[in-house]
Steps between C-alpha positions, in 0.01 A plus 500: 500500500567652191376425125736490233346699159823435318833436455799418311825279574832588245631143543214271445457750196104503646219757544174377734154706487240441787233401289299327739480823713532753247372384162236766445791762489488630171819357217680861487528521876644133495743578176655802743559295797662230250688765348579670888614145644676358186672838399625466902670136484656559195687832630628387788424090568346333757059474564240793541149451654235767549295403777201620691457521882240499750457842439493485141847662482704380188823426584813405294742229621826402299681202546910412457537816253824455331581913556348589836537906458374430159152305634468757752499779277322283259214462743470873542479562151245239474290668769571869341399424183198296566364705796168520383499145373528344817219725691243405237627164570458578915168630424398198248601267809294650770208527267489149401677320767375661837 
């Protein structure tokens, strides 16, 4: 099953941390993935979640984008640009949650 770190949805105009599970990250690394999720729904619509699995692979699921090619490419960008990002967030995961 996988845990949600974060996410963002365009219409509810709302953006959720994980606290409970990942409150000791530190407040620049949570700005980014505010910035990464929110910067997402308000280009092209719809909800973002970055999410762990068993593996402690993040993932990135979108929801009812309102441009499709645009979330696609949006999503690539997103995992371009914040390549390193994301495996120090892999490796924080299966350091502290093995």
């Amino acid at each position: 099953m996988d845990t949600v770190l974060c996410g963002a949805n365009a219409q509810s105009m709302r953006w959720y941390f994980n606290e409970d599970d990942f409150g000791i990250l530190p407040e620049e690394v949570k700005r980014e993935l505010k910035v990464i999720c929110v910067s997402y729904c308000s280009d092209v619509g719809g909800a973002i979640t970055l999410s762990y699995d068993q593996d402690h692979k993040l993932h990135i699921q979108t929801i009812d984008p309102i441009d499709e090619i645009g979330a696609e490419l949006k999503v690539r960008q997103i995992q371009e640009k914040n390549a390193e990002l994301f495996e120090q967030l892999e490796a924080f995961s299966r350091a502290f949650r093995a």
